[in-house]
N, C-alpha and C positions, 0 to 999 in steps of 0.2 A: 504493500500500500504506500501510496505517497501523498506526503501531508504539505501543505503550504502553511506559513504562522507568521504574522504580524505581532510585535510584543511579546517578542521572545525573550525579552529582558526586564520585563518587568516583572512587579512581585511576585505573581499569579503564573504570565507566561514560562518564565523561567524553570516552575515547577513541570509544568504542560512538556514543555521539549523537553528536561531531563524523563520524563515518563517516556514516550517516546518515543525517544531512542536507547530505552533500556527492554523497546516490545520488540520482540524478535517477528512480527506481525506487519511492522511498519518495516518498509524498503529505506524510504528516503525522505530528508525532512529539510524543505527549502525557509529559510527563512528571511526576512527583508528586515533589516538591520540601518538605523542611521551612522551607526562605528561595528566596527570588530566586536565580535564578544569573547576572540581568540577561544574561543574551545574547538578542541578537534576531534572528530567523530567521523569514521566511514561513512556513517551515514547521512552526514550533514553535506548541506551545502549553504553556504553563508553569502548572503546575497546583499553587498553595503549601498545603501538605497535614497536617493533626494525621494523625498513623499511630497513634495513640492510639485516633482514630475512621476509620479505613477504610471504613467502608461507607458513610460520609457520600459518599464519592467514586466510586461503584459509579456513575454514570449518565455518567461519562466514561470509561469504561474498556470500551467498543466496539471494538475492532478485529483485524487480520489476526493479532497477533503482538503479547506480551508478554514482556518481556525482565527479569529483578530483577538488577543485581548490587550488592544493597545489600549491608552491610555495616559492622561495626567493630570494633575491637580490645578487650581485655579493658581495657587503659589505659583505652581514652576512656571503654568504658562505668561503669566504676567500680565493676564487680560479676558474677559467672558470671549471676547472675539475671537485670542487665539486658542483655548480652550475648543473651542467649536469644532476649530479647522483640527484640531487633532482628533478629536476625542469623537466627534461627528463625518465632516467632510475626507479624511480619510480613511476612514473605517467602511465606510458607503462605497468612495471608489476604490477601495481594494477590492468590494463585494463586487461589485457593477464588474471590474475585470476578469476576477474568476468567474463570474456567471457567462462572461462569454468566452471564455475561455473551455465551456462547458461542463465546469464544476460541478457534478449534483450535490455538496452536500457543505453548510456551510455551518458554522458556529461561531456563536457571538456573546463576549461576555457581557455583559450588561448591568442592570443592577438593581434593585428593589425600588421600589415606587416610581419605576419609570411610566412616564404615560407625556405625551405631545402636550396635552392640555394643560400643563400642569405650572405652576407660579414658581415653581422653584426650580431656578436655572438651569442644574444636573438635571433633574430628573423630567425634567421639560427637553434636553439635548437630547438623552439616552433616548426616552419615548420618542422621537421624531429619527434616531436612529435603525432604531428596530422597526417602527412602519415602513421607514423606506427601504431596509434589505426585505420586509416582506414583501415587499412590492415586487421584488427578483425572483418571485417563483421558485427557490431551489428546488429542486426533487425532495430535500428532506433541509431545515431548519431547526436548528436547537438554540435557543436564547435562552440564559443563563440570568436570574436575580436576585445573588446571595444579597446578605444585610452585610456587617461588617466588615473587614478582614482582617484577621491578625495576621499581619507580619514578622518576621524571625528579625528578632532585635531589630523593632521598628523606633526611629529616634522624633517621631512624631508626638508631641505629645498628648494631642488631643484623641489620638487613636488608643494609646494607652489607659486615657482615664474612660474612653466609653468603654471602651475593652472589657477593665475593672467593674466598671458601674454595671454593663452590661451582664457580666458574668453575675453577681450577683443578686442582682434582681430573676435571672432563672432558674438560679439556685431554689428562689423561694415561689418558683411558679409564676413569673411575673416578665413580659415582653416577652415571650417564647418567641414570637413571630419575627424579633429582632435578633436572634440569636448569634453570636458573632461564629466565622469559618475559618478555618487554618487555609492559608493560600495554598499549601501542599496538598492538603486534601482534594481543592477546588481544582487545582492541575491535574490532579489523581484523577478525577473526576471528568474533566473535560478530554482527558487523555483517551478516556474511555468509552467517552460517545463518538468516537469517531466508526467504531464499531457497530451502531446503531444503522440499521439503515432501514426501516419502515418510514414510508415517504409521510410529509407532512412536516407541520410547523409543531414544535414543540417549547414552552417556554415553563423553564424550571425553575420556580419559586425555590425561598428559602426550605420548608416544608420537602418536596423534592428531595431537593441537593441531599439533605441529612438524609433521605433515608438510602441514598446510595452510597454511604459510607461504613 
């Protein structure tokens, strides 16, 4: 099998390729890189990429399964606008070019309370993300809405105290529906739906996610 992955270095993705390329299932694992991640693997092939220009990249992007879990924060981007363009605008046309590239099966990470309608920025991008890869038809889609994530010695610190507050309040039966996920798990996870192939759109709540771990 050969997988395509956008955010292969961030928290989540980084989990997703070491998964992988540790299945002896998957052939080859293309990924679109703005630098080096210098890891070396038979199986990789490391593909360092302007997202500016996407379609420059369109004659590697063949295979069984397309995976994005790009992404970044409103900090790093330094603005709602450019936020957009990452987290929205190429995430869409990576979709758009595997789809014609004849892709059937695509996955996207996404995240809880996304909906287009919605007042709050995130989850107003993410919602207008997911309707417009729905709009590509794949043979089969999987969108993905965990709630928080814990990061391995994340230096964030506002993810540390929901993390805590989080953790405790389900302790005592309380925000289940907010339960925070281990990014490993979540890689584990999406590593695994690539395997999936009963067509249709499938979108995996928090609720979901847990119970395929």
């Amino acid at each position: 099998m050969k997988v395509l992955l956008i955010g292969a270095t961030g928290a989540t993705g980084i989990f997703v390729l070491h998964n992988l390329l540790n299945d002896s299932r998957v052939d080859e694992v293309i990924i679109f890189v703005r630098k080096s991640t210098n890891i070396k693997h038979v199986k990789l092939k490391e593909i360092v990429t302007s997202f500016d220009q996407l379609n420059g990249y369109q004659s590697h992007m063949q295979a069984h399964v397309a995976i994005s879990c790009l992404g970044t924060t409103l900090k790093q981007a330094g603005s709602k606008e450019a936020q957009w363009v990452v987290d929205h605008d190429y995430q869409l046309q990576f979709a758009k070019l595997a789809k014609q590239n004849h892709v059937p099966h695509f996955i996207l990470l996404s995240a809880m309370g996304a909906t287009a309608t919605s007042k709050i920025f995130y989850n107003k991008m993410k919602g207008a993300l997911e309707d417009a890869v729905k709009e590509l038809h794949f043979t089969r889609l999987d969108v993905l809405q965990p709630s928080l994530l814990i990061r391995p010695n994340s230096n964030r610190f506002g993810e540390r105290i929901s993390e805590k507050v989080l953790s405790l309040l389900n302790s005592v039966g309380i925000l289940k529906s907010y339960q925070p996920i281990k990014v490993e798990n979540l890689g584990a996870i999406i590593a695994q739906l690539i395997f999936e192939k009963q067509p249709g759109v499938y979108v995996w709540n928090l609720k979901d996610l847990l119970k395929k771990l």
